[in-house]
C-alpha positions in Angstrom: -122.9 172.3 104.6 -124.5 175.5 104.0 -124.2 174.8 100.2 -125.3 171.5 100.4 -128.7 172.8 102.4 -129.2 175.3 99.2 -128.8 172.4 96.8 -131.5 170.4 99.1 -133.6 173.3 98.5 -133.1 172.9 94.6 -133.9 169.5 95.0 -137.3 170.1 96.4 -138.0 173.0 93.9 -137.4 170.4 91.3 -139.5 167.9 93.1 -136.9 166.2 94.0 -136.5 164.7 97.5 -134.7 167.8 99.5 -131.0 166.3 99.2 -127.7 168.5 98.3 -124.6 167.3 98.4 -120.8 168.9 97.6 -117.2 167.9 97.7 -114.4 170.1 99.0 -110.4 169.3 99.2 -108.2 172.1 100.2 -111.5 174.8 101.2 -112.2 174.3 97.4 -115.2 173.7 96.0 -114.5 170.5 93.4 -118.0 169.3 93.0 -121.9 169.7 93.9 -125.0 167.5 93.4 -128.8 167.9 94.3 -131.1 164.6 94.3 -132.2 164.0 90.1 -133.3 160.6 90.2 -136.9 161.8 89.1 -135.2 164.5 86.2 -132.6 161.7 85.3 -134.8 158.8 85.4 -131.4 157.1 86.7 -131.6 155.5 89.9 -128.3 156.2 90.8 -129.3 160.1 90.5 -128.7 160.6 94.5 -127.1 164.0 95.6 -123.9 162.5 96.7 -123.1 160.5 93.4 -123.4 163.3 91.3 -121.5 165.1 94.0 -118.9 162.7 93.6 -119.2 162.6 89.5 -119.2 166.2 89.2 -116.0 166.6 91.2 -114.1 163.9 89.3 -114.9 165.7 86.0 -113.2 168.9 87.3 -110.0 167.3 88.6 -109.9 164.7 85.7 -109.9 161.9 88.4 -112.1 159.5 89.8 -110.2 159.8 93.1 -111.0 162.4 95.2 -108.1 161.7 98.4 -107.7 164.3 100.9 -111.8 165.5 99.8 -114.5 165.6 102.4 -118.2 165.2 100.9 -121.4 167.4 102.8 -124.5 165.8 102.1 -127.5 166.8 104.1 -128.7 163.2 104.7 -127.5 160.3 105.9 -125.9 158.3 103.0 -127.6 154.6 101.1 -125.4 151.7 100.6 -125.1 152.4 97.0 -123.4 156.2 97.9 -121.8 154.4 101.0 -119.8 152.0 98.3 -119.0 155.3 96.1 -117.0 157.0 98.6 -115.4 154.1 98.8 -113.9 153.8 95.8 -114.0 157.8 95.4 -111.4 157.1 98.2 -113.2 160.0 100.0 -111.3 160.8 103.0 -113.7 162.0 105.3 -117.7 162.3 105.2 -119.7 164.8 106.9 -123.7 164.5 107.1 -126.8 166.0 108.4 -130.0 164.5 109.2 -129.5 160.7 110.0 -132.0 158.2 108.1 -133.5 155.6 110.0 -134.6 153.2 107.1 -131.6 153.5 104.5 -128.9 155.2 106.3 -126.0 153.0 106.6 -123.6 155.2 108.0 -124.9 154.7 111.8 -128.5 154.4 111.5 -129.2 150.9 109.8 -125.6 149.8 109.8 -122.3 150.9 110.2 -121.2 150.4 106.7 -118.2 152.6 106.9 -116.5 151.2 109.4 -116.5 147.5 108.4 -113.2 146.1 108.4 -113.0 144.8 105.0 -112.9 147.3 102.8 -110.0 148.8 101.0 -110.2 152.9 101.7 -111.3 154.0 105.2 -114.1 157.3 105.0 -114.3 158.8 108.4 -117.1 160.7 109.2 -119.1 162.7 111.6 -123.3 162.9 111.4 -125.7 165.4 112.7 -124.4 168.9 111.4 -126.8 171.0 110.8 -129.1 168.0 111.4 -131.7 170.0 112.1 -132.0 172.0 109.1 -131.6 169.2 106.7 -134.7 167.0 109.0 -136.9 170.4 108.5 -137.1 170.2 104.4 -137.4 167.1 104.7 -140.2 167.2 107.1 -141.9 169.7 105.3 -141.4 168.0 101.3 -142.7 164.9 102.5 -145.8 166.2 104.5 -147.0 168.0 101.4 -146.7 164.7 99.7 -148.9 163.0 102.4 
């Protein structure tokens, strides 16, 4: 998670919102991500995605089983429905988001009954951390 709060900072840097994100299977590192939806002009630039796409380019795979992705904030549907199909095995987040997240916040996405692959996870590591950049990117912004 600590990686993932340096890629948040690289994030904001870029002016970016402060979001990192990495994937690990085995204590090794397969894949990282920071927020680029502004640098990428791709919606779909979130931390976790490219967490997820970077990973599957190193193992030549677009499933991750047995990986566990570290993103510092709470995940959207969109990077909900990746893991998904990632076939992520387990999910690990920071600050919870209380208009998008649809982990626990908003919804409990993960843990509907109907889809294929089940992602356990656990919220609020290093929750604190990952709420203070965003607190303090988004107040300069105000």
């Amino acid at each position: 998670m600590r990686r993932a709060l340096a890629l948040a900072d690289r994030a904001a840097n870029e002016g970016e919102v402060p979001v990192g994100a990495v994937v690990v299977r085995d204590g090794e590192l397969l894949g990282e991500g920071w927020n680029q939806v502004i640098a990428l002009q791709d919606p779909s630039g979130h931390a976790e995605i490219l967490a997820l796409r970077d990973a599957a380019q190193r193992v030549g795979n677009y499933r991750l089983p047995g990986a566990t992705l570290y993103v510092t904030l709470e995940p959207c549907t969109m990077c909900a429905g990746a893991l998904v199909h990632a076939r992520i095995a387990h999910l690990v987040f920071g600050a919870k988001e209380p208009r998008a997240g649809v982990i626990s916040s908003v919804s409990s996405l993960l843990d509907e009954p109907w889809f294929n692959h089940r992602v356990s996870w656990q919220a609020d590591v290093l929750s604190e951390e990952s709420s203070a950049r965003l607190r303090a990117f988004f107040q300069v912004r105000r």
